[in-house]
N, C-alpha and C positions, 0 to 999 in steps of 0.2 A: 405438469402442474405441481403448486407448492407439496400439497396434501395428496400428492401421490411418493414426493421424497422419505428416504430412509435416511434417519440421522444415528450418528456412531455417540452412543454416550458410554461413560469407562469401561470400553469392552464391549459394548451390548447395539445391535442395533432397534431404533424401538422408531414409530410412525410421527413425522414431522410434528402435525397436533399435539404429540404427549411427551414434548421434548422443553419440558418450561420448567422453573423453578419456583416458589414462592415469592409473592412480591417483598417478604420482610427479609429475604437472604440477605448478608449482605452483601454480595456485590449487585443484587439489586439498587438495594438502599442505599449504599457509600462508593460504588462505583469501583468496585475492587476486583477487574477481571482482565486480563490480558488476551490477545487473540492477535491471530496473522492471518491474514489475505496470500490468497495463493491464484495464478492462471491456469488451467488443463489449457491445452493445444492437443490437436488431433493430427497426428504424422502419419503417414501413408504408408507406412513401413510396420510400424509399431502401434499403432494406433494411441490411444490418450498416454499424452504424459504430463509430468506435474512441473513449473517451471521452479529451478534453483527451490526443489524440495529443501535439502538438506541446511541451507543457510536460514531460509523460513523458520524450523524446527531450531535451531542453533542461539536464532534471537528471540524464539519462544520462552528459551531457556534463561536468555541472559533477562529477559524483561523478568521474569519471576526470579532472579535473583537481587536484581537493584532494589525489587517491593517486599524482601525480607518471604518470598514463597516459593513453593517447590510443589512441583505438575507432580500428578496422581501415577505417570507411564512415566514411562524413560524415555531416551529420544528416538529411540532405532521403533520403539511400539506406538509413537504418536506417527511416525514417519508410515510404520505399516498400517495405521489408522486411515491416513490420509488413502493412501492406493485402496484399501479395503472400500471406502465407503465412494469411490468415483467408482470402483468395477460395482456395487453393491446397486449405486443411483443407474448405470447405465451411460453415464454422462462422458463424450467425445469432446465436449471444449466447454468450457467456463469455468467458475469459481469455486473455489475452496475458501471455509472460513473455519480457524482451529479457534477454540472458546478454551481457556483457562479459567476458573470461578471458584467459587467458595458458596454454596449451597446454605450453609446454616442458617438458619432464622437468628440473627444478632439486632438487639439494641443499641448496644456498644460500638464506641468508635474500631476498638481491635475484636477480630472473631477469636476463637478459642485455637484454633487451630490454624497452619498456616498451609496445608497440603488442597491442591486444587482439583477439583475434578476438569476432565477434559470431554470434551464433546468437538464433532466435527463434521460441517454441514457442507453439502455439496448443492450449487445449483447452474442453473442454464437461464442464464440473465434473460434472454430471451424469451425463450418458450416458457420462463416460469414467472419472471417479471414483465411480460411485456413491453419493455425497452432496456436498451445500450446501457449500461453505470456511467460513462463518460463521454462526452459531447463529439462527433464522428471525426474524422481524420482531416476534415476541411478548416478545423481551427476554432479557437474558443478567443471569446471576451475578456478581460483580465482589466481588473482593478488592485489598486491596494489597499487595503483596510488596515480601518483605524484601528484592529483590533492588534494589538501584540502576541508574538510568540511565548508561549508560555517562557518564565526567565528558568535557567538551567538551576538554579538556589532556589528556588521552591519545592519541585517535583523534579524527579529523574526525567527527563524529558527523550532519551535515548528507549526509555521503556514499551511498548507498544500497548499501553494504559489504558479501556477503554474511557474513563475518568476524563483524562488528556483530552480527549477528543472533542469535547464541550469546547474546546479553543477554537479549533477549528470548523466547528458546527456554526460557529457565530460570526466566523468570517465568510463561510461563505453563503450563510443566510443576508449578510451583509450586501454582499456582491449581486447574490439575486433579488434583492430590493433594489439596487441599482441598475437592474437592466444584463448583468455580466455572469456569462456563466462560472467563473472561479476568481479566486482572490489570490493574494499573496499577501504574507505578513512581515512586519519587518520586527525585530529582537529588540529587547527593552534598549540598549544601547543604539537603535534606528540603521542598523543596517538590514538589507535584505536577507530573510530567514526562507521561506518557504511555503506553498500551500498548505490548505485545509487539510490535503491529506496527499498532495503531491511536490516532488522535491522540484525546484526552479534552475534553469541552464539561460543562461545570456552567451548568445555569437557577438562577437566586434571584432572586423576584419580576422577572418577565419578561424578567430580564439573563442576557443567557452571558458565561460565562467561560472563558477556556483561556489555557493557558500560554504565554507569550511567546516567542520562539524564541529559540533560543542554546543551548540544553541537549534541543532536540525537532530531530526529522529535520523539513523542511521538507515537508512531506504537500501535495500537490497536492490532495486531497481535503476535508482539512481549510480549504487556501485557496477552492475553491470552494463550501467552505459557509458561510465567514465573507463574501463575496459574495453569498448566499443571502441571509445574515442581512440585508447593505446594502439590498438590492432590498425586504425586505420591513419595514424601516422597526426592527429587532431591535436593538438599543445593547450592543456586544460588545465587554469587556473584553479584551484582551491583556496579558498580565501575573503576576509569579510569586504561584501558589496554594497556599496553605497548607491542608494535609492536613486541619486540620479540618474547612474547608469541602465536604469530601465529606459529613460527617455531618448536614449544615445543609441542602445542594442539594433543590430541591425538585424536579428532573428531572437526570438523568446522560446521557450520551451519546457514544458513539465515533462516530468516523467512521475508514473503511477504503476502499480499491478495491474488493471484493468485495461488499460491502453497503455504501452510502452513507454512512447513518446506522443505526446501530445502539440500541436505546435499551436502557438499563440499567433492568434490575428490582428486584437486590437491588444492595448495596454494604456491604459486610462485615455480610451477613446482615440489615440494616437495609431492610426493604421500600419500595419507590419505589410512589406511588400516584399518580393513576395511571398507563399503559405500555402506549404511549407517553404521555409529557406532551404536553399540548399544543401548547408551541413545540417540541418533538421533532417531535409529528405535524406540524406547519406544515410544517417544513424537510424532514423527508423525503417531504412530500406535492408539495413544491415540487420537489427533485432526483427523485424518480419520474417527473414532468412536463417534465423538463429530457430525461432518457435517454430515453424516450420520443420526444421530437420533439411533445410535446402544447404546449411554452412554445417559443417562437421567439425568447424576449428573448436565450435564453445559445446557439440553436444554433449559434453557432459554437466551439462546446465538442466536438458531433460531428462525426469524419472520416469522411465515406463510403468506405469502402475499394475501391468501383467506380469 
């Protein structure tokens, strides 16, 4: 259960309940907090490890650099944060979520200072939320919304913001009005950008395709499945997509931290046959076998938090 986790706050572990801030902070109020999503996986060898720790921790960094801030730890002490508080919880497989924030109580659009505290929460989506974060392996609904990608000339969008994430809340509150379990948005210029909170892959005739970066958060996910694709010989375009190309796609696919790959069934009620596709199934039968510890080519992708 939630209220029996140990939460890491700078340095300290202290009881899930007493791990809150003031509501007048401001990254309450103005939304000024950064944070990454992380996987544990449970290997047979090794028991918990943390997936692609070090890249996680890396765009920790760079997000609090694009927002003019700088993390309270260094990266190697937020990296021992993380293993600290999965041996601390007990926890063999689920989520990591690193919190970057600013505590003070501000009125003001700028706080006084720009150094963040860090905190780092461990849980078992299961056992502590009583369901899945993402829709099971047999395939999700998919529309696209009217809502736009945040434009790159506003906000850093490359940031992992929690501010940003209002974009994506509204797409896919969007989607589940409409009956669909997730959305995709397309980029003020209407090409294909990406999920609420997961990156988009299009198959046509054995090619993938996704979108270029510059208008997509840089998904560490997404990057190690475009390395999947290398390893397995897969010829993947990067490059801006035009929307009607979803209607053509002979396979869909997200990728996310919480589920790998995710594959798409419908897409604006347009049935995907079949689900998984086949280069779908390759790739998530290939990342299964990565988290796992069953492939050795990428284990250095897991950190043993022992």
């Amino acid at each position: 259960m939630l209220s029996d986790r140990k939460v890491f706050v700078n340095g300290k572990f202290t009881a899930w309940e007493q791990a809150g801030i003031h509501m007048m902070s401001h990254s309450f109020s103005r939304g000024s907090a950064i944070f990454e999503v992380l996987s544990v996986h449970d290997l047979p060898d090794t028991g918990p490890c943390v997936f692609r720790l070090d890249k996680h921790v890396q765009r920790l960094f760079s997000s609090a650099s694009a927002l003019g801030m700088v993390p309270g730890l260094s990266p190697e002490s937020v990296e021992e944060a993380v293993c600290r508080t999965v041996r601390k919880n007990g926890i063999r497989q689920g989520a990591v979520k690193i919190m970057g924030y600013n505590p003070e109580i501000a009125f003001d659009i700028l706080p006084s200072g720009n150094t963040l505290d860090i905190a780092v929460f461990v849980i078992d989506p299961v056992q502590d939320l009583g369901k899945r974060l993402v829709p099971t392996s047999d395939g999700a609904d998919m529309c696209v919304s009217t809502w736009c990608k945040l434009d790159p000339r506003t906000v850093p969008i490359a940031a992992k913001a929690a501010a940003n994430y209002l974009n994506g809340m509204l797409a896919r509150q969007e989607a589940k009005n409409r009956g669909c379990d997730m959305a995709v948005m397309l980029d003020t210029l209407g090409f294909v950008a990406e999920g609420a909170t997961e990156s988009i892959f299009l198959v046509k005739e054995g090619r993938i395709m996704t979108p270029s970066l510059g208008s997509i958060l840089h998904s560490i996910t997404r990057s190690s499945v475009i390395t999947l694709c290398q390893a397995l010989d897969i010829p993947v375009d990067e490059s801006r997509i035009s929307p009607d190309l979803l209607e053509t796609a002979d396979e869909i696919f997200f990728t996310c931290t919480p589920m790998k790959v995710l594959p798409i069934k419908t897409c604006e009620q347009r049935p995907l046959s079949p689900v998984p596709g086949p280069v779908t199934q390759q790739l998530a039968d290939l990342m299964a076998d990565v988290t796992s510890g069953r492939n050795r080519q990428f284990g250095a992708w897991l950190f043993p938090v022992s």
